[in-house]
C-alpha positions, 0 to 999 in steps of 0.5 A: 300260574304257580306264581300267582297260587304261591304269592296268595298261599303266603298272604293267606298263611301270614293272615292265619299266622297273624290271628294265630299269635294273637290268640294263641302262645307261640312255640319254638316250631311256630316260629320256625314254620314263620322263618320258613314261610317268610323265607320262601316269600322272599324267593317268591317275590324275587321269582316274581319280580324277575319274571314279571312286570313289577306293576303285575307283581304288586296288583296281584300282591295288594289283591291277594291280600284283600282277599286273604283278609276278607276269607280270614274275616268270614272264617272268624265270624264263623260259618254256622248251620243250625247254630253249630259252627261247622269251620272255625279259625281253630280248625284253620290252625291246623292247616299252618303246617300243611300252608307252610309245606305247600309254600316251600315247596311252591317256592322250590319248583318256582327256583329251578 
């Protein structure tokens, strides 16, 4: 089950990545937190191709990945009440280090 939290966390946090370099200039620490995720990603899916099924592995991977697109697309048209946006993409950026932790450290329980 930690498999699967792990592999939508990834797609989800390169979702987010991908806006944020879109919108935003990288700096040296974003680019490390890409490094770290992108390497954490790789023992995800060795952990998940060495435990799993590879048709399970890829299902999963392509329905967290739509899933992760239409959450980053309904953030980015905004969640308004009253006319006053209460959860925009700016406020997700925030979240990337606390992504990138939870990622790694996934990662790790999922290696031993």
């Amino acid at each position: 089950m930690l498999f699967f939290l792990a592999l939508f966390l990834v797609f989800l946090y390169f979702k987010v990545a991908r806006i944020h370099k879109k919108e935003e200039k990288g700096t040296p620490l974003v680019y490390l937190q890409h490094f770290l995720v992108g390497f954490s990603a790789i023992g995800i899916f060795l952990y998940g191709f060495t435990h799993f099924s590879w048709y399970i592995v890829l299902i999963s991977s392509l329905v967290f990945f739509i899933i992760a697109a239409l959450i980053i697309t309904a953030i980015q048209l905004g969640i308004f009440i009253d006319g006053k946006p209460q959860f925009g993409i700016s406020k997700f950026y925030k979240l990337l280090p606390v992504l990138t932790l939870s990622v790694m450290i996934l990662s790790a329980i999922l290696s031993l």
